[in-house]
C-alpha positions in Angstrom: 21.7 35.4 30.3 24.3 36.7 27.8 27.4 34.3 28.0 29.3 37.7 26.1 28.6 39.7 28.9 29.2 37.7 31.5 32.5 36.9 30.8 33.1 40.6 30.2 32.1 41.0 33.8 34.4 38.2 34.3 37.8 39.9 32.4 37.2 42.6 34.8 35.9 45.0 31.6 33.2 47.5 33.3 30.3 48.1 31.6 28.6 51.6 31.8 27.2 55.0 30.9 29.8 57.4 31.3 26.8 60.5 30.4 24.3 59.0 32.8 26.9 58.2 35.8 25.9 54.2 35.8 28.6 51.7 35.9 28.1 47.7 36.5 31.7 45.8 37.2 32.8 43.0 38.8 35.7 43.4 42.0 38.3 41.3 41.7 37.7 39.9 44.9 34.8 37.9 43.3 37.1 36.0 40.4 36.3 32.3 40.7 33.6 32.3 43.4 31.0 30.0 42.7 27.9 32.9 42.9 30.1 36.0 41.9 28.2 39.2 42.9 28.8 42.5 40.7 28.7 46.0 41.6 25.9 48.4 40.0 27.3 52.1 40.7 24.7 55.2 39.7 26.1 58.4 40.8 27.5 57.9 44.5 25.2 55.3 45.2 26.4 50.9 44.6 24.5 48.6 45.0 25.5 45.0 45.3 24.5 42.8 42.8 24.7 38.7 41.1 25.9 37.8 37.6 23.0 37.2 36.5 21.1 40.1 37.8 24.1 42.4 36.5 23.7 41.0 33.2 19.9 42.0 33.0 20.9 45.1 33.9 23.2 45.8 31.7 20.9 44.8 28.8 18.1 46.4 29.9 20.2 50.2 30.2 22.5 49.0 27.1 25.5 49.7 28.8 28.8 49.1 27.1 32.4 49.2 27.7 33.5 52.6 29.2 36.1 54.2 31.2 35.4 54.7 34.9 36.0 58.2 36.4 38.2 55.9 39.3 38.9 52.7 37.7 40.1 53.3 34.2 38.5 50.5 31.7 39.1 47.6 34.3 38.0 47.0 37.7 41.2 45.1 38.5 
């Protein structure tokens, strides 16, 4: 797992494709759980998600920091 972008999931920074519609991010609501879960977003569809899964993910579609259509550059 990539320590770097976990604790950008952390910070609140969403990670995405603003071309393709595909957005991982981390609610506030999951700051300091022990298990935090993210949120993968592809067009209208989320899907629920943990750290470590989301930070697969976000390797695997080289995401990056982006500004979400709703969100702006931070989930909180």
């Amino acid at each position: 797992m990539s320590l770097i972008i976990a604790e950008q999931l952390k910070a609140g920074i969403i990670l995405g494709d603003n071309e393709n519609a595909e957005y991982v991010y981390m609610p506030g609501s999951e700051i300091g759980v022990e298990n935090p879960m993210c949120i993968f977003e592809k067009g209208k569809e989320k899907e629920d998600l943990h750290i470590d899964d989301a930070v697969e993910l976000v390797k695997r579609l080289s995401l990056i920091p982006v500004r979400h259509p709703r969100y702006g550059k931070r989930a909180y």
